[in-house]
ZALO-101179 format. One record per residue (C-alpha): residue in one letter; chain; x, y, z; residue number from 1. Coordinates in Angstrom, 1 decimal, decimal comma. Each point is the difference from the previous one (the first is absolute). Layout:
// ZALO-101179
<node resn="A" chain="A" xx="X" yy="Y" zz="Z" resi="NUM"/>
...
//
This chain:
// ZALO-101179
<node resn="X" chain="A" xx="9,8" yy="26,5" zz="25,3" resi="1"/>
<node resn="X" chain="A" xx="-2,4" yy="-3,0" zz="0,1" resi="2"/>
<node resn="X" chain="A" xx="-3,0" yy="2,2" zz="-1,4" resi="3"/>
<node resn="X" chain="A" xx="2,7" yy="0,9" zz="-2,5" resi="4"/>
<node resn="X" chain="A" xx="0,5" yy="-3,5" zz="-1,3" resi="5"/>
<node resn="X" chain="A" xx="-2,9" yy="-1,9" zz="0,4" resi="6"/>
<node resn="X" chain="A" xx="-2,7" yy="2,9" zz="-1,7" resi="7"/>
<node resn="X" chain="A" xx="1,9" yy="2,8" zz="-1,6" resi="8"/>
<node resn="X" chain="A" xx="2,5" yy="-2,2" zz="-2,2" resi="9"/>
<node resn="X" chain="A" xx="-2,4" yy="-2,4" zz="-1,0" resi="10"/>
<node resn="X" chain="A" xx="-2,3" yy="2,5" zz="-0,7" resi="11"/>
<node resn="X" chain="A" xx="1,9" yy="2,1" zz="-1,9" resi="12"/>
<node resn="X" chain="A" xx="1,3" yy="-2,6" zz="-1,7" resi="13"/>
<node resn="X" chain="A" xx="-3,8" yy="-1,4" zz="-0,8" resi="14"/>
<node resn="X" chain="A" xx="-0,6" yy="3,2" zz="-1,6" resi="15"/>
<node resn="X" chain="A" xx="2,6" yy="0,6" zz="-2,0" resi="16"/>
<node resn="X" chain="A" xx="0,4" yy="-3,7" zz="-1,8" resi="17"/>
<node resn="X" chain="A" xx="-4,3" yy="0,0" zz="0,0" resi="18"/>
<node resn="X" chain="A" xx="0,4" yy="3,5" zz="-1,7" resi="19"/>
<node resn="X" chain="A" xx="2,3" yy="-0,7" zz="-2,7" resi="20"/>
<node resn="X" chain="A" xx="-1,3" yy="-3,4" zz="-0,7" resi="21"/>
<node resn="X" chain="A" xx="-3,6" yy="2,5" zz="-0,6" resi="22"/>
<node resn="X" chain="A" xx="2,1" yy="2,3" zz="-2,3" resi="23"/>
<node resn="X" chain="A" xx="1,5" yy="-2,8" zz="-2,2" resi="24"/>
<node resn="X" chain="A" xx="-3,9" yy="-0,8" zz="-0,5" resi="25"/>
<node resn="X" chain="A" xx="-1,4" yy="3,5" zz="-1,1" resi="26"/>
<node resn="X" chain="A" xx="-1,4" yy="1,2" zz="3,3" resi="27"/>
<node resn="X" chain="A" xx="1,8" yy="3,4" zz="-0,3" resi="28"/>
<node resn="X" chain="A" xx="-2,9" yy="1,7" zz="1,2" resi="29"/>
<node resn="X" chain="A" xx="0,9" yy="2,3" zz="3,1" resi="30"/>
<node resn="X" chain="A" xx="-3,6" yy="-0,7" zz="1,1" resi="31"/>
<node resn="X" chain="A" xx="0,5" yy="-3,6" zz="-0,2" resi="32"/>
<node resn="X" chain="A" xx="3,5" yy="-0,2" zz="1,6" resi="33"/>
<node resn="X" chain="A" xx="-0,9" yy="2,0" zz="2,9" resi="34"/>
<node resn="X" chain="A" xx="-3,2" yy="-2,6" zz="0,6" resi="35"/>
<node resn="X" chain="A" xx="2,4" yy="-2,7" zz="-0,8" resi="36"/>
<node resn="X" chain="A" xx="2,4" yy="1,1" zz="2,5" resi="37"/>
<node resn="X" chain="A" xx="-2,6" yy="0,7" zz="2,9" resi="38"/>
<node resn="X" chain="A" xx="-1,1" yy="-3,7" zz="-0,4" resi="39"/>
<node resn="X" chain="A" xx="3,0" yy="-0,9" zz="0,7" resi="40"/>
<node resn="X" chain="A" xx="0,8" yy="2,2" zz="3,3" resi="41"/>
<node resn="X" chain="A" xx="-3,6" yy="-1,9" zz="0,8" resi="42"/>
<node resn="X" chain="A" xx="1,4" yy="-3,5" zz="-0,5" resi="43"/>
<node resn="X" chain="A" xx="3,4" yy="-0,4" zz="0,5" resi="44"/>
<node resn="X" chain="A" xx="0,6" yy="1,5" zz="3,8" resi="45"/>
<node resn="X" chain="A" xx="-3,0" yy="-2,5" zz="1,1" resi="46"/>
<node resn="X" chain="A" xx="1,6" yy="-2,9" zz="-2,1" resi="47"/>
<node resn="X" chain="A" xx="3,3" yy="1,1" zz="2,0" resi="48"/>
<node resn="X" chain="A" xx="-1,7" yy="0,1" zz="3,2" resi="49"/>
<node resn="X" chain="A" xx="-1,8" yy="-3,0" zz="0,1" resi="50"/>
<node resn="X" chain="A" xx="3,2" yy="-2,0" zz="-1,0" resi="51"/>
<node resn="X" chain="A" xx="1,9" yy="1,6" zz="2,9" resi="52"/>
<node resn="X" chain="A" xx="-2,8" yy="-1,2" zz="2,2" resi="53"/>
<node resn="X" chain="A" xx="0,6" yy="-3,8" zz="-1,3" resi="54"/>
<node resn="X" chain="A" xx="3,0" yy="0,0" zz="0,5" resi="55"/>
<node resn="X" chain="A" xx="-0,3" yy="1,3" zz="3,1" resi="56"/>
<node resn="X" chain="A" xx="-2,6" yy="-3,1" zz="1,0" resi="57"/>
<node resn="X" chain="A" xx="2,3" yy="-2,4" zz="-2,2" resi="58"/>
<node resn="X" chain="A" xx="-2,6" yy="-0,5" zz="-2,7" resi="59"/>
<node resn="X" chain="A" xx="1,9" yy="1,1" zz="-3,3" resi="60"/>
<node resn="X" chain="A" xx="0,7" yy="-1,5" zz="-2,6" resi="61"/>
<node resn="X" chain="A" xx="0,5" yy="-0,1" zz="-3,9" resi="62"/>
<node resn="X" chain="A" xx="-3,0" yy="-1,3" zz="-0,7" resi="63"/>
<node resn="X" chain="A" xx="-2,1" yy="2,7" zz="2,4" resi="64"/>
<node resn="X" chain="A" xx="1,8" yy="2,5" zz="-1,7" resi="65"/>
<node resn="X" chain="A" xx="-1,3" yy="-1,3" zz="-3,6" resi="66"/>
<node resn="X" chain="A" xx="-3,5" yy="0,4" zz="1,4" resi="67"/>
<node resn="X" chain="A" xx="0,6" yy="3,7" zz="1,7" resi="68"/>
<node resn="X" chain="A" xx="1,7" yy="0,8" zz="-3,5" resi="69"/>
<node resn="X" chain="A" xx="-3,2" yy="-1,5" zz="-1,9" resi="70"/>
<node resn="X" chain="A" xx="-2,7" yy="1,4" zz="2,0" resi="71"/>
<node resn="X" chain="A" xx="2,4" yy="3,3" zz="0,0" resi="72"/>
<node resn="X" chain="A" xx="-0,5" yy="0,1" zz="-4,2" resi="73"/>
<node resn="X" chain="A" xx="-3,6" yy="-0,8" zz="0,4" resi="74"/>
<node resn="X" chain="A" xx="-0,2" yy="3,0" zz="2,3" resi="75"/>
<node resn="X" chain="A" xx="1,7" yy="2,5" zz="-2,0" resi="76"/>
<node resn="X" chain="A" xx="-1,6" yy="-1,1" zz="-3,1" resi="77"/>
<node resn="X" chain="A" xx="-3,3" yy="0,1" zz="1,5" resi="78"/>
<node resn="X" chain="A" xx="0,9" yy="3,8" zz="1,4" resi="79"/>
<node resn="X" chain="A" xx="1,2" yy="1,3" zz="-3,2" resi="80"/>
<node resn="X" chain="A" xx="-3,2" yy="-1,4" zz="-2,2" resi="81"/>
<node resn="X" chain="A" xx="-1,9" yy="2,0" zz="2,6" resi="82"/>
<node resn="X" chain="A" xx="2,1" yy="3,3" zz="-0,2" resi="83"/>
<node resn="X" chain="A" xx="-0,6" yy="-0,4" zz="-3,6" resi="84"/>
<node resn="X" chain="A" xx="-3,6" yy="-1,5" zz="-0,5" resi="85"/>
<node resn="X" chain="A" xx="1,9" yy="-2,4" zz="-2,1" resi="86"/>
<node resn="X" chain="A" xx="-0,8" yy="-4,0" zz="-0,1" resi="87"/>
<node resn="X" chain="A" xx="2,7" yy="-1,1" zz="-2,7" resi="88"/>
<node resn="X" chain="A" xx="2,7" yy="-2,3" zz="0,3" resi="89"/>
<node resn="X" chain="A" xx="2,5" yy="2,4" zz="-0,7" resi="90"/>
<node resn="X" chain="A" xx="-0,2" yy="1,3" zz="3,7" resi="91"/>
<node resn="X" chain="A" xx="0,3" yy="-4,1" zz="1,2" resi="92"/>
<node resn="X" chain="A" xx="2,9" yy="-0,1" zz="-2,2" resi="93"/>
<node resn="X" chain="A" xx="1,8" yy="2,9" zz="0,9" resi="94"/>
<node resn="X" chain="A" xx="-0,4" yy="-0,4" zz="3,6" resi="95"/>
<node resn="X" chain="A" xx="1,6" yy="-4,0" zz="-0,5" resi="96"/>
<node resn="X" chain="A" xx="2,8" yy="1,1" zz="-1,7" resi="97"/>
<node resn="X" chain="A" xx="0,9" yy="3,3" zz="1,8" resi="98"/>
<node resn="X" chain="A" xx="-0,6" yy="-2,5" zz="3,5" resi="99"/>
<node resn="X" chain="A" xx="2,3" yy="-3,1" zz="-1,3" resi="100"/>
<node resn="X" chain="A" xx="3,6" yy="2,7" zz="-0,9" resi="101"/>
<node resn="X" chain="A" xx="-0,8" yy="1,2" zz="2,9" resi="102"/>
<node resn="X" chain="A" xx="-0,4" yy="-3,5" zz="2,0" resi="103"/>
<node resn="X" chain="A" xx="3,1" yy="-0,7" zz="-2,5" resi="104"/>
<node resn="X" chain="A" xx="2,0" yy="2,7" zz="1,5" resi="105"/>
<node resn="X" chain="A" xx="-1,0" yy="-0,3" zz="3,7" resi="106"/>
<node resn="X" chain="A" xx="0,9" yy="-3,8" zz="0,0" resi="107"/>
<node resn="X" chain="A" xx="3,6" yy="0,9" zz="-1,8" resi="108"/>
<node resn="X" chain="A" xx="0,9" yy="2,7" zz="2,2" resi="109"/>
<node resn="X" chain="A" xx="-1,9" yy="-0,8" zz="3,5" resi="110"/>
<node resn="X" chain="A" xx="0,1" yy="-4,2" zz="-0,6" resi="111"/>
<node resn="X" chain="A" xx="2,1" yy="-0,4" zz="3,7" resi="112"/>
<node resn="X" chain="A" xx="-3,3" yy="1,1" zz="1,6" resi="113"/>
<node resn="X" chain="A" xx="-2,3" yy="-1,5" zz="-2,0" resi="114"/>
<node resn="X" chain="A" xx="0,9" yy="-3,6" zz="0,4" resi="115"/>
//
């Protein structure tokens, strides 16, 4: 049940809120999607990990979560302009907004253990 809740929900989650928020801004592509939602099965169990291992050492908090979240968008952003040999802000942008709903969501519905 703990593998359950701290990497399948989140991840699931993660994709589906990242995924719509890359519909609502034309990336309908199947190609694109799929890529899009690889990135995220690369990123968001490893950003779930490495918070479980704070916490386990008592070094989380918000703030260290805003930098895991940061260097998370950086990392998908960077992933996706490489997927698609593509160096425009439209890929930075996407990957800032589809992170922050989902950051949004994950602090409304998981907030007990994140503070």
């Amino acid at each position: 049940m703990m593998v359950f809740n701290a990497f399948l929900v989140p991840l699931l989650l993660t994709i589906i809120i990242e995924t719509l928020v890359a519909i609502l801004l034309g990336n309908r592509r199947m190609g694109f999607l799929t890529a899009f939602v690889c990135v995220n099965i690369m990123t968001n169990p490893l950003l779930n990990y490495v918070i479980m291992v704070l916490k386990y050492f008592k070094a989380y908090n918000i703030l260290i979560l805003v930098i895991m979240e940061i260097i998370v968008v950086i990392c998908e952003w960077k992933a996706l302009s490489y997927a698609f040999r593509k160096r425009d802000k439209s890929l930075l942008k996407l990957s800032i907004l589809s992170n922050a709903a989902s950051f949004g969501v994950g602090l409304t519905l998981f907030i007990e253990n994140i503070v």
